[in-house]
C-alpha positions as MATLAB code, in Angstrom:
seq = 'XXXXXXXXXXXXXXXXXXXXXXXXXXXXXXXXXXXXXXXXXXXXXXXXXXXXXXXXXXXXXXXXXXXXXXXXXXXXXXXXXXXXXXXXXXXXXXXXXXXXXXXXXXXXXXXXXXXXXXXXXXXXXXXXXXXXXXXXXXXXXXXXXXXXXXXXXXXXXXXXXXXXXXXXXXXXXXXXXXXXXXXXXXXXXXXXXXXXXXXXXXXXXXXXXXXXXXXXXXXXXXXXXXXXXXXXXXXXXXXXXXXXXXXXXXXXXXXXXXXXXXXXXXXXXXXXXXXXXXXXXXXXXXXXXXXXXXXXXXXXXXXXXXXXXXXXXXXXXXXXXXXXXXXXXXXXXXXXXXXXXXXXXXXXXXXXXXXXXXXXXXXXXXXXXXXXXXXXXXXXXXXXXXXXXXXXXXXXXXXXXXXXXXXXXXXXXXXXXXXXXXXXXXXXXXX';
ca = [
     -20.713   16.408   12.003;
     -18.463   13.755   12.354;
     -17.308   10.337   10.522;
     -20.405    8.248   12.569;
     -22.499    9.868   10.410;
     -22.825    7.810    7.196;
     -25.372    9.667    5.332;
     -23.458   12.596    5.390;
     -19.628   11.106    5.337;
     -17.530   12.136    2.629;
     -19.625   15.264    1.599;
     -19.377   16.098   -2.140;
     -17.538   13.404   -3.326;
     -20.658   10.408   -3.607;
     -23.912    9.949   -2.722;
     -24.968    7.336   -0.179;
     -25.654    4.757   -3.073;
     -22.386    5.944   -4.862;
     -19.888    5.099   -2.834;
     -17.434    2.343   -3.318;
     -17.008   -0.675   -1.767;
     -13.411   -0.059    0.282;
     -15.247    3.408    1.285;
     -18.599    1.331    3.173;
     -16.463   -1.219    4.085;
     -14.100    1.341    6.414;
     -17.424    3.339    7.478;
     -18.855   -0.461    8.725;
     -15.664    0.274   11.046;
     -15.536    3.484   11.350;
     -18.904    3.429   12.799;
     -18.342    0.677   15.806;
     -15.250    2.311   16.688;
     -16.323    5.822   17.530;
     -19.159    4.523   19.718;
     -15.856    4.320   22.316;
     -13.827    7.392   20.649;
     -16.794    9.623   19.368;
     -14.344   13.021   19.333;
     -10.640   11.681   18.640;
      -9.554   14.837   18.244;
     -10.009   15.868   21.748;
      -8.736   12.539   23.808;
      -4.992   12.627   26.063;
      -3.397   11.054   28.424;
      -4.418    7.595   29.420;
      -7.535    7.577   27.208;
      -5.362    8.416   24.164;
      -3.231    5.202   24.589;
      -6.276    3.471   25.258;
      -7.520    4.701   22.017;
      -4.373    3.832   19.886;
      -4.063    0.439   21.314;
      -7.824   -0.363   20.380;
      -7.163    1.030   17.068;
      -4.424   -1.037   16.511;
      -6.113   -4.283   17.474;
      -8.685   -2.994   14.190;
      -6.598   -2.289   11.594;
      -4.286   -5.607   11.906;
      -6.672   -7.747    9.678;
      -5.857  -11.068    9.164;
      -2.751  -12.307    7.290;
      -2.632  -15.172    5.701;
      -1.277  -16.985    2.326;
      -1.707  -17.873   -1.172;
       0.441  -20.564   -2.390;
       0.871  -21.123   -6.694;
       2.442  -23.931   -8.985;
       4.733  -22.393  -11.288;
       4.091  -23.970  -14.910;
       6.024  -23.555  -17.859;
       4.121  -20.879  -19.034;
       2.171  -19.631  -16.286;
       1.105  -20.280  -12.334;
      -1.626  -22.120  -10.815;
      -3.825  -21.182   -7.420;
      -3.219  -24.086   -4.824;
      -6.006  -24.855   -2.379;
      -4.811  -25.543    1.301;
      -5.071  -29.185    0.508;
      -2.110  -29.154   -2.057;
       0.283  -26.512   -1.212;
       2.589  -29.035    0.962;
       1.729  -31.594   -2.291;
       5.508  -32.237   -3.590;
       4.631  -31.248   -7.774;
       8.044  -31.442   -8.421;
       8.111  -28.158   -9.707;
       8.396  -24.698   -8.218;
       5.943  -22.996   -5.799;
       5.195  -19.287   -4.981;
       4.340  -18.445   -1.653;
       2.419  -14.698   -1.460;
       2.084  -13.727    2.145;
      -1.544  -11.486    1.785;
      -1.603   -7.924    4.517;
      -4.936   -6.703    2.639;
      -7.222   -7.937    4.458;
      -7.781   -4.766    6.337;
     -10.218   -1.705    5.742;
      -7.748    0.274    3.260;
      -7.273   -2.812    1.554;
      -3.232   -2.465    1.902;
      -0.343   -3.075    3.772;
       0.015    0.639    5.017;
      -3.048    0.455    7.179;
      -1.224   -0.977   10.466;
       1.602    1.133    9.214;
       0.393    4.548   10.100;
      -1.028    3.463   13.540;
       1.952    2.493   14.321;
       4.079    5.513   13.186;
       1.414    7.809   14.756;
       1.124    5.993   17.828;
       5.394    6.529   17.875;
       4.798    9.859   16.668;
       2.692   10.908   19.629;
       4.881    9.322   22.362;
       8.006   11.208   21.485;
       7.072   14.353   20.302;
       4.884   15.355   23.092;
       4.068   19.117   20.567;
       1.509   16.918   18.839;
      -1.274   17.333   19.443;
      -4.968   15.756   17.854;
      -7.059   18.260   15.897;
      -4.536   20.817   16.210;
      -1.466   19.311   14.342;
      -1.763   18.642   10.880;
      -0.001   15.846    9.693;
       1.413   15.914    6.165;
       2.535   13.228    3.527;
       3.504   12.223    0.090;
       2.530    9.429   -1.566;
       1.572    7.388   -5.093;
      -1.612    5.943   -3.625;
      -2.053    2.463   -1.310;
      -0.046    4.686    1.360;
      -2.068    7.926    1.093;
      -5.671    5.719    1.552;
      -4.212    4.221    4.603;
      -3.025    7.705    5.977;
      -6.293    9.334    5.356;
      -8.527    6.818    7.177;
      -5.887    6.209   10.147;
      -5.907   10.187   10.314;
      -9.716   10.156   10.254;
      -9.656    7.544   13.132;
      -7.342    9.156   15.200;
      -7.929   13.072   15.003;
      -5.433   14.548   12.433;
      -6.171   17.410   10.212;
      -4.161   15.943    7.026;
      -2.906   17.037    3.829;
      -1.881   14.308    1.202;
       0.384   15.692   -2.155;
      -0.129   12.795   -4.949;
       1.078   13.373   -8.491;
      -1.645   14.900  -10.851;
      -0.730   11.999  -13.316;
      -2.390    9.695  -10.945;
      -5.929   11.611  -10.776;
      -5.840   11.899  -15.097;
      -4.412    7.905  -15.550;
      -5.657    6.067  -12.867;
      -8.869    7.758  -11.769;
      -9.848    4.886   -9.353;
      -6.643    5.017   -6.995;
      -7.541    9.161   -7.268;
     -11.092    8.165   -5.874;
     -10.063    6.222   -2.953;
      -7.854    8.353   -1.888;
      -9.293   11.021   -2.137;
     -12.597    9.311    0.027;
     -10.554    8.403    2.811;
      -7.968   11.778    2.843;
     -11.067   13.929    2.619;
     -13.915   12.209    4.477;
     -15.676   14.150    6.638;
     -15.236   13.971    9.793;
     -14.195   17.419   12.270;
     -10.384   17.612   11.369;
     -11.124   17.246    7.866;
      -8.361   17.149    4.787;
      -7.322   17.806    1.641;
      -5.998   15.664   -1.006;
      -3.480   18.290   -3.313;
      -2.545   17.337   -7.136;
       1.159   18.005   -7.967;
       1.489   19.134  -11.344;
       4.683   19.355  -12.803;
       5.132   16.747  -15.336;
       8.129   14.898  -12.810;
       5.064   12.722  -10.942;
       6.691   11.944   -7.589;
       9.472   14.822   -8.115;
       6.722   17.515   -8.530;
       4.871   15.999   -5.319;
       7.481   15.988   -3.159;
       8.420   19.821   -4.499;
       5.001   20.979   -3.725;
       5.122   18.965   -0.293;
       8.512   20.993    0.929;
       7.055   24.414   -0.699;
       3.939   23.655    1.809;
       6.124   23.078    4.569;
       7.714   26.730    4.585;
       4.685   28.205    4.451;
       3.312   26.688    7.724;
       6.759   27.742    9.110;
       9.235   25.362    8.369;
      11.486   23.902   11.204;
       9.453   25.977   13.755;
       6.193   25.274   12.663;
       7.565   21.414   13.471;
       8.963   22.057   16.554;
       5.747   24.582   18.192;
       3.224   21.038   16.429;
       1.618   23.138   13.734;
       2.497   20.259   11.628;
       4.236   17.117   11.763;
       5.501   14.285    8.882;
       4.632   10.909    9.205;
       7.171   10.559    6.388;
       6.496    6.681    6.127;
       9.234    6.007    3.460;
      12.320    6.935    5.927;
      11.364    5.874    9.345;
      12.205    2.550   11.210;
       8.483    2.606   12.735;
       7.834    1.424    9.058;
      10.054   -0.953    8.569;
       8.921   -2.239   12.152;
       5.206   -2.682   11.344;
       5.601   -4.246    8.151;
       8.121   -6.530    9.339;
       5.279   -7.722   12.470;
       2.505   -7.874    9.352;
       4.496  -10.192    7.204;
       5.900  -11.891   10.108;
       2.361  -12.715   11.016;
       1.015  -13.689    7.181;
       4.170  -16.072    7.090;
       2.856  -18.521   10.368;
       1.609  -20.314    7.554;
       4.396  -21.347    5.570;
       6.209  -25.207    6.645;
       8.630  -25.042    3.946;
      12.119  -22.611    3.789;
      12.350  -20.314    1.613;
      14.861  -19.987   -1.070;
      14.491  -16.456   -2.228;
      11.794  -13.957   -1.995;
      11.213  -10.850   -4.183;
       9.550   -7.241   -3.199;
       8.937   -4.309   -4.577;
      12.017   -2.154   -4.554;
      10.354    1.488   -4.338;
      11.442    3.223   -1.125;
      12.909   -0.017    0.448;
      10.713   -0.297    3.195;
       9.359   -3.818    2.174;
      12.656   -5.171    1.247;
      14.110   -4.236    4.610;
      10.919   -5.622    6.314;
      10.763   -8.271    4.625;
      14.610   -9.602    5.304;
      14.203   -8.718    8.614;
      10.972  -10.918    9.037;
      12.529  -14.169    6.696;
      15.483  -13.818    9.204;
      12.892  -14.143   12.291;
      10.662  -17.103   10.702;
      13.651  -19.122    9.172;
      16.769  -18.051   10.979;
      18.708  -17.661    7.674;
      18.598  -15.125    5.164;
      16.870  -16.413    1.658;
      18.556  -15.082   -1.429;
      16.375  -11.352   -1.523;
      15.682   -9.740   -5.133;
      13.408   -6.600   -5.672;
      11.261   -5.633   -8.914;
      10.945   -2.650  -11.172;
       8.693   -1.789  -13.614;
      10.338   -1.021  -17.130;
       9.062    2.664  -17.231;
      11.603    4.063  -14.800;
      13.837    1.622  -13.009;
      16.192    3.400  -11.217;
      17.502    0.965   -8.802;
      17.990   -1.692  -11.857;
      20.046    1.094  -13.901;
      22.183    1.804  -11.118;
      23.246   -1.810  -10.377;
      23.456   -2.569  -14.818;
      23.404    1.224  -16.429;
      20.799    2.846  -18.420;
      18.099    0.559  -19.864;
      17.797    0.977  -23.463;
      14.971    3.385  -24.710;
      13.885    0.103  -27.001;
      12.832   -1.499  -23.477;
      11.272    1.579  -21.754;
       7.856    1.696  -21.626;
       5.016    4.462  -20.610;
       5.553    5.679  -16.676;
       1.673    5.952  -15.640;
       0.538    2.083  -15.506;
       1.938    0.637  -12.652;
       2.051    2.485   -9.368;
       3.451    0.425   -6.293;
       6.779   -0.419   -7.942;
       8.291    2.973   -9.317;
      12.166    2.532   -9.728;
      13.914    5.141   -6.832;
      15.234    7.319  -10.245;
      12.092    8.672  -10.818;
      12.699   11.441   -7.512;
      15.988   12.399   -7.408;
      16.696   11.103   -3.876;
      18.421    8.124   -2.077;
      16.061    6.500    0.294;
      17.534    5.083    3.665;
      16.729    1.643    3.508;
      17.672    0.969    0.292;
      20.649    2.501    0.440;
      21.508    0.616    3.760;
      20.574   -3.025    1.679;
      22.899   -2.362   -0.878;
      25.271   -1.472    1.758;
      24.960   -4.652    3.326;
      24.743   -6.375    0.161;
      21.600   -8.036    1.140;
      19.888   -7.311   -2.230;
      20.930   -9.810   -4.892;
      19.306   -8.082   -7.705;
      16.114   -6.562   -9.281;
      13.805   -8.181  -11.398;
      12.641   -5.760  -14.300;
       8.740   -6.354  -15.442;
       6.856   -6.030  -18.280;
       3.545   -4.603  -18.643;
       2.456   -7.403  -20.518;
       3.848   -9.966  -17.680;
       2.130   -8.265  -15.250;
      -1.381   -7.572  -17.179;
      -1.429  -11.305  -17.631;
      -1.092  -12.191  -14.092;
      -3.606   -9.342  -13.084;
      -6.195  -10.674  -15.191;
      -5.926  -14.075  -15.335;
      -5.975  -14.261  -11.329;
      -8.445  -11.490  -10.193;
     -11.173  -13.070  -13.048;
     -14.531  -14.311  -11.013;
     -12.465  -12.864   -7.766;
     -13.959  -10.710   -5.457;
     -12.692   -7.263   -4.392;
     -11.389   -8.338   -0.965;
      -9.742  -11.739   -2.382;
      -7.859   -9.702   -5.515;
      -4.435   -8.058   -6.095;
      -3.236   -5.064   -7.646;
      -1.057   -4.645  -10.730;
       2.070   -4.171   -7.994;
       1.071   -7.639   -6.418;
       0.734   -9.502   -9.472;
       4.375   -8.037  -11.077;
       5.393   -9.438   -7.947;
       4.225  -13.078   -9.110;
       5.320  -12.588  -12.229;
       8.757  -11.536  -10.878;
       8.557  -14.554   -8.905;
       8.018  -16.811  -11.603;
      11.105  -15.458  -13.581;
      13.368  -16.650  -10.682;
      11.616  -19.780   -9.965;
      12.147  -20.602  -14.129;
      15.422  -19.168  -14.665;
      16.780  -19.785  -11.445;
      15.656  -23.119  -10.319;
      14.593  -22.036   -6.581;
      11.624  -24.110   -5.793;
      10.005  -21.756   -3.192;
       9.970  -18.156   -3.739;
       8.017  -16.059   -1.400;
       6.314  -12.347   -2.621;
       3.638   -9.965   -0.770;
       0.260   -9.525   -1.907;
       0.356   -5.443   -1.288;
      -3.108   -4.228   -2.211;
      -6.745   -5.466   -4.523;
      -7.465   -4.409   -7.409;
      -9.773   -2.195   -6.317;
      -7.281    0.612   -7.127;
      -6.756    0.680  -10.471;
      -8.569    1.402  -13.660;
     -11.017    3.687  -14.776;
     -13.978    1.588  -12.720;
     -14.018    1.002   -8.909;
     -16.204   -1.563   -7.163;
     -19.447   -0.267   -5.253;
     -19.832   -3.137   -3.547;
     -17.095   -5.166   -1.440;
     -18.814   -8.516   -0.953;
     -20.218   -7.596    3.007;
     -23.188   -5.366    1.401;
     -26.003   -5.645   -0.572;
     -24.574   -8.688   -3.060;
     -21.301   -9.711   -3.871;
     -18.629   -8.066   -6.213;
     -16.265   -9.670   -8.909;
     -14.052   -8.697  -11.104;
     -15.142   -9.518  -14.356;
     -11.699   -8.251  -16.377;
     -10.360   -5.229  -18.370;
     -10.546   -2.733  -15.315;
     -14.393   -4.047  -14.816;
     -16.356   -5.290  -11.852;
     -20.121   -6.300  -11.705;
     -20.792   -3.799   -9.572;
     -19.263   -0.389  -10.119;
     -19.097    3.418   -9.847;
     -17.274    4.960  -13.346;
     -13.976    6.381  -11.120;
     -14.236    9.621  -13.366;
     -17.874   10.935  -12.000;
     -16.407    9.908   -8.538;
     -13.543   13.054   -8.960;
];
C-alpha cells in the first residue's frame, strides 16, 4: 500500500468523502508524482537527486502579492489595476508563499533542508531513518507530506493544547504526518500544560531512547530541526524573494512574525536582495506570551495578557525557555527595530473581514492577518507609506470546522465566517 492509492490513503482518519480539501488537494499531487517515484523509500544515487530536484520544482507554488489601502479605521483589497494608484495614503504589500499543497510557507522549506540533509550526512538513509520534529502546526503539515513524498518514517511532537483548542490545525496535521503510505508516521501529543516546553521535553526524552548521539550518527534518526538551521532561512529567503518580483515601489518597513526568527532573518536578507537597502524591520507578538516584546520593554502587565491557545504562528520566544539562533543574531546586529504586540480582537477583525466570500486557497490564517493588522499600526502611527508583511498560511487551519472542498473538486469552497466554510468536515469527528 502506498500514498498512490487514494481510496485507501490516510487509513482511519476519513473516509474517501471525508477528507478535507488541503488533504485531496496534496493527493491530486501526490498521485502524478509517484507515477516517476512509485517507492521513494528505496531510490539512491543519481535517481535520488533526480527525485529531489523534481520534487522541488512541485512544491514551489506560485508567489505572488496582495496589495491593501490602509484607512483610518481599517484596510482595503487593491486589484492589480490600483495598487501603483498614488491614494495618498499608506499601502500594505503581503508577499503570498501559500499557494502550494500544504497551504504554507514550510512546504519548499523541508525539501530543501532534506535535500541538504541527505547530501551531507551520507548515514541517512530513505525508509530506514526516521526523521523527527517539533512543531505548533503550518511546519509539522509541511514536514509530514514532504516526508511522505520523499521516503521518511517521521514522528511529529505538537502540544496537546493544539489537538483540544484548535482541532482543525490537529486534523491536518495529523492527515499529512500520518498518511499512509510504506514509511508511515506518527503524530505524538505533548501534554504537560507548558505547550511548546512540554513538546520539545517529550521530543529530547524520544531522542535517548532511539540512542541519543549514536543513534544520530549510525542514521537511526535524524532532525530536520527547521527553527535553527540556515537551510531555512535560505529557502524562505528564495520564496519571498520570488513573491516580491511584483512589487515597483521601496519599501519602508516590513513586519514578520517574530517566533523562532527564521522569517525575520529571511525576510531582511531577501528586502536587502530586491531593494539593496535594508527597510526599517519590526516583528509581531501576540499578547498571550510575548517573550521577545518583554525582553526588549519588561513584563507586560497581567491587565494586557490574554488566553495562550488562539493564535498559533506568532508565539512570543518566552513561551520555551530557549534562545533561538536567528533571533538572537538580529538583535545582535540590531536589525530588529521593534515588535508589534497584537490583539485578539485586531487580528479577529482582519481574519474575518478579509477571508468572508474567500475561498480556501485565496485566504489567510489568524498569523497572516495579525500580520496586517501589525502592519497597519506602523503605517498609522508611524507614517511609512509602504509596509510589506507575508501571507504565511489559509485559514484552513484554524477553528473547530475545516473545508472539504478546496475549490479544484467537486464545487467551490468559501469561507462564510466564525470558523465556517460552505463546505466542511466538523474538525472534532476528523481526530
Amino acid at each position: 500500500m502506498n500514498i498512490g492509492s487514494p481510496h485507501h490513503r490516510v487509513k482511519g482518519l476519513m473516509d474517501d468523502f471525508q477528507r478535507t480539501g488541503p488533504q485531496r488537494q496534496f493527493e491530486g499531487i501526490a498521485d502524478t508524482f509517484q507515477t516517476t517515484y512509485p517507492h521513494p523509500e528505496k531510490i539512491a544515487g543519481e535517481q535520488r537527486r533526480k527525485l529531489q530536484e523534481s520534487l522541488r520544482s512541485w512544491v514551489k507554488g506560485g508567489e505572488y502579492t496582495h496589495c491593501y489601502l490602509v484607512e483610518n479605521d481599517h484596510v482595503v483589497p487593491l486589484d492589480r489595476a490600483h495598487r501603483d494608484t498614488d491614494f495618498g495614503r499608506p499601502k500594505i504589500w503581503q508577499i503570498d508563499v501559500t499557494n502550494n499543497f500544504s497551504g504554507n510557507h514550510y512546504l519548499p522549506t523541508y525539501q530543501h533542508l532534506l535535500q541538504k540533509m541527505e547530501e551531507m550526512q551520507p548515514q541517512i538513509k530513505p525508509g530506514k531513518t526516521t526523521m523527527l520534529e517539533v512543531t505548533t502546526g503550518s511546519a509539522g503539515i509541511a514536514f509530514g507530506h514532504v516526508g511522505q513524498l520523499t521516503g521518511y518514517p517521521r514522528e511529529l511532537f505538537a502540544p496537546a493544547e493544539i489537538r483540544e483548542n484548535d482541532p482543525a490545525r490537529w486534523a491536518l496535521m495529523r492527515e499529512a504526518v500520518e498518511g499512509n503510505d510504506v514509511c508511515g508516521g506518527k503524530l505524538i501529543a505533548a501534554e504537560g500544560g507548558q505547550f511548546l516546553a512540554s513538546a520539545i521535553r517529550m521530543f529530547r526524552e524520544r531522542i535517548g531512547e532511539l540512542g541519543g548521539g549514536r543513534g544520530q550518527r549510525e542514521g537511526r534518526f535524524a532532525l530536520p530541526n527547521h527553527s535553527m538551521r540556515a537551510e531555512t532561512v535560505e529557502a524562505c529567503s528564495a520564496l519571498f524573494l520570488g513573491a516580491m518580483q511584483e512589487i515597483t515601489v521601496p519599501m519602508d518597513a516590513a513586519v514578520v512574525g517574530i517566533g523562532n526568527g527564521t522569517s525575520a532573518e529571511a525576510m531582511k536578507q531577501a528586502l536587502g536582495k530586491k531593494f539593496g537597502t535594508s527597510p526599517a524591520l519590526f516583528g509581531y507578538e501576540g499578547k498571550h506570551d510575548p517573550g521577545m516584546w518583554q525582553r526588549l520593554h519588561g513584563p507586560l502587565h497581567e491587565s494586557e495578557r490574554e488566553d495562550r491557545v488562539w493564535m498559533y504562528g506568532v508565539d512570543g520566544t518566552g513561551n520555551v525557555g530557549m534562545d533561538f539562533r536567528f533571533v538572537q543574531e538580529l538583535i545582535h546586529e540590531g536589525a530588529l527595530r521593534d515588535i508589534i504586540l497584537v490583539s485578539r480582537r485586531e487580528c479577529e477583525e482582519i481574519f474575518e473581514s478579509l477571508n468572508h466570500g474567500q475561498t480556501v486557497g485565496h485566504s489567510m490564517g489568524r498569523s497572516s492577518a495579525a500580520g496586517i493588522s501589525a502592519a497597519a499600526r506602523l503605517a498609522r502611527e508611524m507614517n511609512y507609506m509602504n509596509v510589506c508583511c507575508v501571507r504565511y498560511d489559509t485559514a484552513a487551519p484554524y477553528g473547530e470546522f475545516i473545508p472539504r472542498t478546496s475549490g479544484i473538486v467537486e464545487k467551490q469552497t468559501v469561507y462564510i465566517g466564525h470558523g465556517n466554510w460552505n463546505n466542511q468536515i466538523e474538525a472534532k469527528k476528523a481526530l
